[in-house]
C-alpha positions in Angstrom: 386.9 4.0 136.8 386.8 5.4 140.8 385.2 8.3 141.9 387.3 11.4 142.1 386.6 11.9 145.1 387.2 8.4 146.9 387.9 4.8 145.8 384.4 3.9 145.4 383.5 2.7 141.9 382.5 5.8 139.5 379.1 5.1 138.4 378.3 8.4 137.1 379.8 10.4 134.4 379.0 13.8 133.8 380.3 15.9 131.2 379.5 20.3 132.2 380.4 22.8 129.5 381.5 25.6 131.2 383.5 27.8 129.7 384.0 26.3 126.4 385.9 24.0 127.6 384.3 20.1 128.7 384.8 19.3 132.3 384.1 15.8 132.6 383.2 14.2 136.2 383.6 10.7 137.6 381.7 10.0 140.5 380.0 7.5 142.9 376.6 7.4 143.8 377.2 9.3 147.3 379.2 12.0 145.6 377.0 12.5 142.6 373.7 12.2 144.9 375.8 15.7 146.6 376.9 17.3 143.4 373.4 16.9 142.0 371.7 18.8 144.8 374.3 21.6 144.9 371.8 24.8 143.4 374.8 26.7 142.5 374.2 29.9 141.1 376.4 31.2 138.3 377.3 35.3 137.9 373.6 35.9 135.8 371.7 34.3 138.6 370.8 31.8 136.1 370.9 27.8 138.0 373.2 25.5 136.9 373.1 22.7 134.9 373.6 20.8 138.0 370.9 22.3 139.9 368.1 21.9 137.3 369.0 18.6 136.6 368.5 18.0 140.8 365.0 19.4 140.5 364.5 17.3 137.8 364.9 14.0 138.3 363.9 13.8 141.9 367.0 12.3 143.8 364.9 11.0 146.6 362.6 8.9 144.0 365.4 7.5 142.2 367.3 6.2 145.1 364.5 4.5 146.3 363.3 2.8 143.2 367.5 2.0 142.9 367.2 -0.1 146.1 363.6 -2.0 145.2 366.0 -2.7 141.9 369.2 -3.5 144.0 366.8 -6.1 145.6 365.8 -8.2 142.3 367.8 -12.0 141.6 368.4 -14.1 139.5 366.8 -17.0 140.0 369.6 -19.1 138.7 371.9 -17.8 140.1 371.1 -15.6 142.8 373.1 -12.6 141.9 371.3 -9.3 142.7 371.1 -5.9 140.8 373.2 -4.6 143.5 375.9 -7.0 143.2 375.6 -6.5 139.5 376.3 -3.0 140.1 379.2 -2.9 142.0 381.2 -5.8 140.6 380.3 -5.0 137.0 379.9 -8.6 136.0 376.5 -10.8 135.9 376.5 -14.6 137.0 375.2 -16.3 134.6 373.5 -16.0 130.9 369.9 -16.0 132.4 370.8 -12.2 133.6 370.6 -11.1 130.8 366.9 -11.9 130.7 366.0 -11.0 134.0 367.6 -7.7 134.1 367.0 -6.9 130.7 365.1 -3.5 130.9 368.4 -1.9 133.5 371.0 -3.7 131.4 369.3 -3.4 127.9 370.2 1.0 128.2 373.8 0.3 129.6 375.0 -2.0 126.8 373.2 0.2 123.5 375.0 3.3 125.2 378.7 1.1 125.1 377.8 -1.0 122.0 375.4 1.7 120.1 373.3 -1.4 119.8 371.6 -4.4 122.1 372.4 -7.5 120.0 375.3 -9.3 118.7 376.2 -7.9 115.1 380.2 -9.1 114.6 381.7 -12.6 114.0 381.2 -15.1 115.7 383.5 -18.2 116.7 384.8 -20.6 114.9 383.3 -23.1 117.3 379.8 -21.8 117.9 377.4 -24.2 117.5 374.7 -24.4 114.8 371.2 -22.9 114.8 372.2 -20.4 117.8 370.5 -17.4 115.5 367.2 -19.9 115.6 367.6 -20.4 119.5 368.3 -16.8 119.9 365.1 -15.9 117.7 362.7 -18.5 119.7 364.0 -17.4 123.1 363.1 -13.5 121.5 359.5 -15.1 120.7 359.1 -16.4 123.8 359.9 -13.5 125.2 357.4 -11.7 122.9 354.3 -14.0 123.7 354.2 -13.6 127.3 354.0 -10.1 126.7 351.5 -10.4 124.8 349.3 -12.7 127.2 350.0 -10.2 129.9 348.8 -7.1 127.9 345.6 -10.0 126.8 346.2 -9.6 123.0 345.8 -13.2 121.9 345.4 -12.8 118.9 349.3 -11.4 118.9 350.1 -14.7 120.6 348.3 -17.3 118.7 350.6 -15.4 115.3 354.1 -15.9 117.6 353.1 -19.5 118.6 352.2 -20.5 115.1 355.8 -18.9 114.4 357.3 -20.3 117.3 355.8 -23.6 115.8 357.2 -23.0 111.9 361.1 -22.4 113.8 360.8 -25.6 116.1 359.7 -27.8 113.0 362.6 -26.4 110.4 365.2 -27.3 113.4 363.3 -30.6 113.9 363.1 -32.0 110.9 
């Protein structure tokens, strides 16, 4: 979708209730960044929706923690945030992991949910829910060394362990 008021891509959508009746709003970055800091004032002096939700979140703050973010890459395959961003597309499966904590928000508010729930192809090859499950594991454990509960880790390894012997043997 493209921002309403140029062809950039829309990457904000806001929805206003004025009036009873919706007014929904596509805009870019640029355009939202300007309709966000607009402190219009209604007829009862009371501030918008708009202009409360400026104060709030602190454009300034965002934008720079967006371009730290726009900076990150794969290192597979070298895509950044930012390209992520504006093409809509990542370049290879290994984004998923190392973008997880921007992506994991966009896809539950499309999907309502973060993992794979439907059918699944004909083709697919066996023990992809175990693969899946280890590479969550994983995941887990080196959160747990980094937050030092070992005792958390040593429980996921022995698991780890159990999943790796069933698919071995």
């Amino acid at each position: 979708m493209k921002c309403q008021h140029c062809e950039k891509p829309a990457t904000f959508h806001i929805t206003e209730l004025t009036d009873e009746v919706p007014e929904e709003l596509h805009l870019c970055e640029e355009h939202a960044r300007t309709y966000l800091m607009q402190a219009d004032v209604t007829e009862d002096d009371v501030p918008s929706i708009a202009g409360a939700l400026a104060q709030h979140l602190k454009i300034n703050e965002a934008a720079e923690q967006l371009a730290k973010l726009d900076e990150q890459a794969c290192p597979l395959c070298g895509i950044t945030f930012y390209e992520f961003r504006h093409v809509g597309r990542l370049g290879c499966p290994h984004d998923y992991i190392c973008f997880e904590d921007e992506i994991d928000p966009i896809i539950s508010n499309i999907h309502s949910a973060t993992t794979h729930v439907g059918k699944k192809p004909r083709g697919a090859a066996e023990g992809t829910d175990k693969r899946t499950e280890l590479i969550r594991l994983r995941r887990e454990i080196e959160q747990a060394i980094q937050v030092e509960d070992y005792e958390k880790a040593s429980l996921l390894r022995d698991q780890i362990a159990g999943i790796e012997e069933e698919h071995s043997g």
